[in-house]
C-alpha positions in Angstrom: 0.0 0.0 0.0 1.6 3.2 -1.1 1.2 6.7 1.2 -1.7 7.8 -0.9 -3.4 5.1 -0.4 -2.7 5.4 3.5 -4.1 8.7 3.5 -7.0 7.8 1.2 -8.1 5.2 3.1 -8.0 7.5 6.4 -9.8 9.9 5.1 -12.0 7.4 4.3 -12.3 5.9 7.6 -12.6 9.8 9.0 -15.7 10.2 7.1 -17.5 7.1 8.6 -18.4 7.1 12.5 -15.1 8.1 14.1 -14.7 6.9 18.0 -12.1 8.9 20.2 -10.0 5.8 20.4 -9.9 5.7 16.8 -9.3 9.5 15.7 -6.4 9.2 18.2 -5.0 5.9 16.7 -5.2 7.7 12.8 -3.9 10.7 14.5 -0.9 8.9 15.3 -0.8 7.0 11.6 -1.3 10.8 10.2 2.3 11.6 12.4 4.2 8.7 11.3 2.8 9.5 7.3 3.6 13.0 7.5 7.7 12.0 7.4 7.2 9.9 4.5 5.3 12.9 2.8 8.2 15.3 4.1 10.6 13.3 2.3 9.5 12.8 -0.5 8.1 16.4 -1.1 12.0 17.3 -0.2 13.0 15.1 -3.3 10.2 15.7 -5.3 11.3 19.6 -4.8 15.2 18.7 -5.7 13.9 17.2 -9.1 11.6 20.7 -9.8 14.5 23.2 -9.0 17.2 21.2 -11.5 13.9 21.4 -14.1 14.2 25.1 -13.4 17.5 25.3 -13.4 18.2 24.0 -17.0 15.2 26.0 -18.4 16.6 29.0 -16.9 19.9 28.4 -18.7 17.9 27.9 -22.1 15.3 30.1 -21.6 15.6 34.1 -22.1 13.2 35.6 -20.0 12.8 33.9 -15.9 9.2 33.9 -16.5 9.0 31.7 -19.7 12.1 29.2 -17.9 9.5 29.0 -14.5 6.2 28.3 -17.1 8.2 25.7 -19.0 9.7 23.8 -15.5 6.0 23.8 -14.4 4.9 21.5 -17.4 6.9 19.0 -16.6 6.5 16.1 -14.6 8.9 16.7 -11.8 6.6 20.0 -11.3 3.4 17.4 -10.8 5.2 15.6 -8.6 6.3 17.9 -6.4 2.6 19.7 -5.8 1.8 16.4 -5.1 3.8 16.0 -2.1 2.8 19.4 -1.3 -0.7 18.5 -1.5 -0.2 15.3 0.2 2.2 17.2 3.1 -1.2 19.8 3.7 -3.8 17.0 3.5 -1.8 15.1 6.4 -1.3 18.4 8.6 -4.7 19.1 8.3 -6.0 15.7 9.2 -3.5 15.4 11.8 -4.9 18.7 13.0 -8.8 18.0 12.9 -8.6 14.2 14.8 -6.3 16.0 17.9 -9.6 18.7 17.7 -11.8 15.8 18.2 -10.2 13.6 20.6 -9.7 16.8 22.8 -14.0 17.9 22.2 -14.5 14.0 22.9 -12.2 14.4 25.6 -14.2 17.7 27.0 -17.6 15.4 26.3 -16.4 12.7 28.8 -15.1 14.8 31.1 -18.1 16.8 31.3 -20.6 14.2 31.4 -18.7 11.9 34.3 
């Protein structure tokens, strides 16, 4: 199973009944992803800027070099991981919301 089909499948499973126990257990999965997505958004990014660095040395004008370097493929795979690196903060962000409201919720009915 690749990372995208990690996160897939958690946002998946966040849009289904989500117990506290489980928001905290893909909270933690969202953590442990979120390297994985670091890293490859780091080489992914490596890739983009040597695209961009060989059309700015054939290129004229900076503007036509940065249009051309976003075309390619190395550009697509770099918003990728960027997307990916977002998606997985954000999820990461919204299960520690809801395990603290559950949290609150417990507390406040004990």
């Amino acid at each position: 199973m690749t990372v995208r089909d990690r996160i897939a499948a958690m946002q998946r499973e966040m849009l289904g009944d989500l117990s506290p126990l489980k928001a905290s257990e893909l909270s933690n999965q969202a953590v442990a992803l979120l390297g994985y997505v670091m890293v490859e958004e780091r080489e992914a990014e490596l890739a983009y800027l040597k695209v961009l660095d060989a059309a700015l040395d054939s290129q004229e004008a900076a503007n036509r070099a940065k249009v051309r370097a976003q075309a390619s493929e190395e550009y697509a795979r770099y918003r990728t991981a960027k997307d990916a690196r977002v998606l997985v903060l954000e999820m990461s962000r919204t299960l520690k919301a809801f395990a603290r409201a559950s949290a609150e919720e417990f507390k406040a009915t004990v």
